[in-house]
C-alpha positions in Angstrom: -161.3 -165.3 71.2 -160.2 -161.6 71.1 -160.7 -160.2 74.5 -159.5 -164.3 75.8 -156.5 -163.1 74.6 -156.7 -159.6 75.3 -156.8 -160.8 79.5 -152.7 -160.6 78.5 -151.9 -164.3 80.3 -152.0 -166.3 77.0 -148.6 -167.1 78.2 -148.4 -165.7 82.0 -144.8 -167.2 82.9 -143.1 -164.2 80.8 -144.9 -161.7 82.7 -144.8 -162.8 86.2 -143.1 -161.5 89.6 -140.8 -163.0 91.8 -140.8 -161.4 95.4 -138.0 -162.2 97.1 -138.2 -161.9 101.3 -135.9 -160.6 104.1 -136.4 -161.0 108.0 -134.3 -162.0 111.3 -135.5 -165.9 110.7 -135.1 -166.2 107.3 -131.3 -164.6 107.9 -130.9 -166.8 111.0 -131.7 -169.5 109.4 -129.8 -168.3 106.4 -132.9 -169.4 104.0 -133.5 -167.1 100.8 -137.4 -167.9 100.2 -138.9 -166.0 96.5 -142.5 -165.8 95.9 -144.0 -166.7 92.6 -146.9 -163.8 92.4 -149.1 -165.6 90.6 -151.6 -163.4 92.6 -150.5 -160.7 90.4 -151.3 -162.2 86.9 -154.9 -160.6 86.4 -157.1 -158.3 89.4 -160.3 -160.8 88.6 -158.9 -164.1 87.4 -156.0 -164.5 90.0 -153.3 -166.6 90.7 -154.1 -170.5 90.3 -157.4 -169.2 88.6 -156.1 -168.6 85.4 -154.5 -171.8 85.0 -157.0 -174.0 85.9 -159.5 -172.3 83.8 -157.4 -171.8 80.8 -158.1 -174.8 78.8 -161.1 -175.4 80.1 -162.5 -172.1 78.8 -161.0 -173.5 75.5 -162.4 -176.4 75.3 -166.1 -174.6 76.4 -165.8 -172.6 73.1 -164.6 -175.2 70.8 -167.8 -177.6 72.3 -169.9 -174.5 71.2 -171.3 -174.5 74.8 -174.2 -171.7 75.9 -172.9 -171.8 79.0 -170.5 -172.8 81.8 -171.4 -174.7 84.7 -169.3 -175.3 87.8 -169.5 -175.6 91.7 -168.4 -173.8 94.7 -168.8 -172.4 98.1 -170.0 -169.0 99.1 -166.9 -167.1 98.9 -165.3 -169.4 96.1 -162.4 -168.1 94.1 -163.0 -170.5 91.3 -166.6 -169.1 91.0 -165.5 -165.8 90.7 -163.0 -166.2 88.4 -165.0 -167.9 86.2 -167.8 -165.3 86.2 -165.8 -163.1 85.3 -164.0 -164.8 82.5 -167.3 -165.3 81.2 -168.5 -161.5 81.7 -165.2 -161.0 78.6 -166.3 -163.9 76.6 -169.8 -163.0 76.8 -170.7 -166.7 77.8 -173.0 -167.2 80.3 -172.1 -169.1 83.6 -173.8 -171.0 86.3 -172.8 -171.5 89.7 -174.1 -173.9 91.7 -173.3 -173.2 95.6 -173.2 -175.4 98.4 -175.5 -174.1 101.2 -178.2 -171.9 102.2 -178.7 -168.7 100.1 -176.7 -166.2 101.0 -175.9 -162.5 99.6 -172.1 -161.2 100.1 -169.8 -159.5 97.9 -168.1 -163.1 96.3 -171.7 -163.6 94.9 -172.6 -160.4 94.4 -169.8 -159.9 91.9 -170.5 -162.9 90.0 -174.7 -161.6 89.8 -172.9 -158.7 88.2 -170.9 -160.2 85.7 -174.0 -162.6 85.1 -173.1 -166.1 86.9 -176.9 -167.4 87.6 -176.5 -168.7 90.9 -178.1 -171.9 92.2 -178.1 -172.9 96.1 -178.1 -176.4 97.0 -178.4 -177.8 100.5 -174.8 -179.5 101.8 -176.1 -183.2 101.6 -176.5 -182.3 97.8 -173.3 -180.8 97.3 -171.5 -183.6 98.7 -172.3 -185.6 95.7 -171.2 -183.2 92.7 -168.7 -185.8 91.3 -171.1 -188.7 91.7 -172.5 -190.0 88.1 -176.2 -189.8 89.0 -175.8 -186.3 90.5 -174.0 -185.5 87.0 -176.9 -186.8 85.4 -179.1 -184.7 86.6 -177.4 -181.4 86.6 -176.3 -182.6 82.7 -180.4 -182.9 82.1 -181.0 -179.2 83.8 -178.7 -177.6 81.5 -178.0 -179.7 78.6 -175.7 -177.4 76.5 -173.6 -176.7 79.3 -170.1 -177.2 79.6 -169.5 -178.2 83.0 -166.4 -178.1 84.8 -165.5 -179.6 88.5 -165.2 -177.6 91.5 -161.7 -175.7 91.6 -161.0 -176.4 88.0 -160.3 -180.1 88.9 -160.0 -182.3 85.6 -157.4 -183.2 83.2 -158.0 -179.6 82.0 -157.6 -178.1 84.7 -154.1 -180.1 85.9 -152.7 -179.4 82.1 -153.1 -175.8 82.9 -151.5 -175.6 86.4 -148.3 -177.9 84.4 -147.3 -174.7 83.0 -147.4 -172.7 86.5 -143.5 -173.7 86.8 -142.5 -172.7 82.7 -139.6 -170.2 82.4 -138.4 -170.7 86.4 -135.1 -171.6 87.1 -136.3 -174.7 89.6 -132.6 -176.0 89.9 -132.3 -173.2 92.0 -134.4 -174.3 94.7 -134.1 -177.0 97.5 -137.7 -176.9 97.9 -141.1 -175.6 96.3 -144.1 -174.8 98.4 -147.4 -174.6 97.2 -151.3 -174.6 99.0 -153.3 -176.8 98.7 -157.5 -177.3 97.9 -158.2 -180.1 95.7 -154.7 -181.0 94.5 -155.2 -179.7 91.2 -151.8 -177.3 91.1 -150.5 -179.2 93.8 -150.6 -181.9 91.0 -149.1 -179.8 88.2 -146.2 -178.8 89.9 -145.4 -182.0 91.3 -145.5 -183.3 87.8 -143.1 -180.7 85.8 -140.8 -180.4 89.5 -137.3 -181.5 89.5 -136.1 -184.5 90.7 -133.6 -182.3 93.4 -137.0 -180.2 94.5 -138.4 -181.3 97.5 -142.6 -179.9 96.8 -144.5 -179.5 99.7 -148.5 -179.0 100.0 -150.1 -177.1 102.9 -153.8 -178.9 102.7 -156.2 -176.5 103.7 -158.7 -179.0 104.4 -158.9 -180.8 107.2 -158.7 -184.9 106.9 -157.5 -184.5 103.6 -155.3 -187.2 103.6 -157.4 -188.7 100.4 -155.4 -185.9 98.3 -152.3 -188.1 98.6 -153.9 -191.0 96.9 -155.4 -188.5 93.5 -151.6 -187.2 93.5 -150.8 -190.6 93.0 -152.8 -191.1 90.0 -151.9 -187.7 88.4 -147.9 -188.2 88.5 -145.7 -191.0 89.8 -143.0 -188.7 91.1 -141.9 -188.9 94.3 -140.3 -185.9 95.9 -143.4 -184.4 97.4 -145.0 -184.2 101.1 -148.5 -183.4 102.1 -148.1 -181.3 105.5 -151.6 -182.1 107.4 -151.1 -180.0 110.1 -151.7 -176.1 109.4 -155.9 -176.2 108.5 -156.6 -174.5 111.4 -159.7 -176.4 112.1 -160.7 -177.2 108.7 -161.4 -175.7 105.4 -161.9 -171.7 105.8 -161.6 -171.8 109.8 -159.2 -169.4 111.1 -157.8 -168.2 114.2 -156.4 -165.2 116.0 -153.0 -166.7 115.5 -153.2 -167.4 111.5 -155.0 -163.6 111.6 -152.3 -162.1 113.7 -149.5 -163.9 111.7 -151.1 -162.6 108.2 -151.0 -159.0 109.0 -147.7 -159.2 110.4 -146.3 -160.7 107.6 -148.0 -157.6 105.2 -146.7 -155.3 107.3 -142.9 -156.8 106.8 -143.3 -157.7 103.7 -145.7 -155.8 101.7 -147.4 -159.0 100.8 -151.3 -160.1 101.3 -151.9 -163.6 102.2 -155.6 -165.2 102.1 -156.5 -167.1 105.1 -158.0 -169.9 103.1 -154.9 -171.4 101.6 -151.8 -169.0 101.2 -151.7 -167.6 104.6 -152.0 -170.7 106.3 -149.3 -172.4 104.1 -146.7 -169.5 105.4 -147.7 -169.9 108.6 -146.7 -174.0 108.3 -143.6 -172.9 106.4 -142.5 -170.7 109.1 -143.4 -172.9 112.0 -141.0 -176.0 110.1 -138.4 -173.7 109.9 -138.4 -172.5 113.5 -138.5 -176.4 114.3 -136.0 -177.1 112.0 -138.1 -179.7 110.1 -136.8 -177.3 107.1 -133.0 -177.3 107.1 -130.8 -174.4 107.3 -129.5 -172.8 104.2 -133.1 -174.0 102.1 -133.5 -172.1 98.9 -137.7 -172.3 98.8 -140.1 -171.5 96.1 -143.0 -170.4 97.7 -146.1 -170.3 95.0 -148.8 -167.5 95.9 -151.9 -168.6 94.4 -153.8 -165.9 94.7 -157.8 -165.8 95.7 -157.2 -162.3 97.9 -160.7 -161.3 97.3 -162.1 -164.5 99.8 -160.5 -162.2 102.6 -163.6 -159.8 102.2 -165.8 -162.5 104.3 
């Protein structure tokens, strides 16, 4: 477990940044938003990454696994987190990926830190949590630890319960997080204040099913699921979302992805122009990382 360790985020809250951000809105509005970095934690095994894989990675090791296996799209973060975890442990990792084959440099990285890659068509992927589809894949690659897309199991949520340890959260009206397959969404609803209002930016459209896992993961109540900011669905984008992005870098020094983080800012500021956040908000803002998806 050496170089596990050596990735320096065996505890990450200790080391991590919070940004705080200054323009004419936010002083209009006289609303003091910080941004957890958690994009910062690790160049490879970014932001929500860590957490989710954390235990799971554990667990892999303890099982004695010869591999790990877990799904994704094209240009999925999770994917290329775990590849490269699994380049430092020097366990070997399989990726199976929904679609047609395709070369780009998401894949390209996990080829070179030795993630075998396997393409199914989309029909297929659609049934990755479904017991006979388990079956099967559990048949293929008997000795493989296999873990759901995004880092989405009990493991996966105990990890993203520690994204909040060592913050302050009395300080903060509100917390505001993106949101995939509810899996950090999850974790910080769960170790949230009761006084924190938490809300999730779905970056998928027609998610409204999230609401109901959330429900099962925690029975607190002070959280909202904002439907309206996918652009078009999960990793559609617009000029708009594009334009907003680079004008928020330039002001603030900060890179958004336009999967989940930059259209989460772009909903943030949008509520606050409409006043649908109130004046005088103190918001948490989590960055979860997955800058490299920007390179398709």
């Amino acid at each position: 477990m050496t170089e596990f360790e050596n990735l320096k985020m065996g505890e990450p809250s200790t080391n991590l940044t919070i940004s705080t951000i200054h323009d004419s809105l936010l002083d209009k509005k006289n609303i003091r938003v910080d941004i957890l970095r958690l994009d910062l934690i690790h160049p490879q095994i970014s932001g929500n990454k860590w957490f989710k894989l954390k235990y799971n990675l554990h667990q892999a090791i303890e099982n004695k696994a010869t591999s790990i296996l877990s799904f994704g799209g094209p240009y999925s973060n999770h994917l290329h987190a775990l590849a490269y975890a699994g380049h430092l442990l020097n366990l070997t990792t399989i990726g199976i990926i929904r679609g047609e084959e395709v070369e780009n440099p998401t894949l390209l990285d996990c080829k070179k830190w030795g993630m075998q890659l396997h393409f199914i068509s989309r029909s297929e992927y659609r049934n990755k949590n479904e017991t006979e589809f388990l079956n099967e894949i559990k048949n293929k690659f008997p000795l493989s630890f296999i873990i759901p897309e995004g880092g989405n199991n009990d493991l996966g949520r105990k990890g993203t319960r520690e994204i909040l340890s060592g913050i302050s959260l009395e300080k903060y009206s509100h917390i505001s997080c993106a949101v995939g397959t509810g899996a950090t969404f999850a974790g910080i609803v769960e170790t949230s204040l009761a006084e924190n209002k938490v809300l999730g930016f779905s970056a998928i459209k027609n998610g409204v099913y999230i609401e109901e896992e959330i429900k099962n993961y925690s029975a607190n109540t002070n959280w909202a699921l904002i439907h309206e900011y996918h652009f078009g669905g999960f990793a559609k984008k617009t000029n708009a979302l594009i334009s907003f992005m680079h004008d928020f870098k330039k002001k603030h020094g900060i890179e958004l992805d336009f999967i989940y983080t930059g259209k989460m800012m772009f909903g943030m500021y949008d509520m606050m122009q409409k006043n649908e956040i109130n004046e005088g908000a103190t918001i948490l803002v989590i960055h979860t990382g997955g800058l490299q998806g920007n390179r398709s």
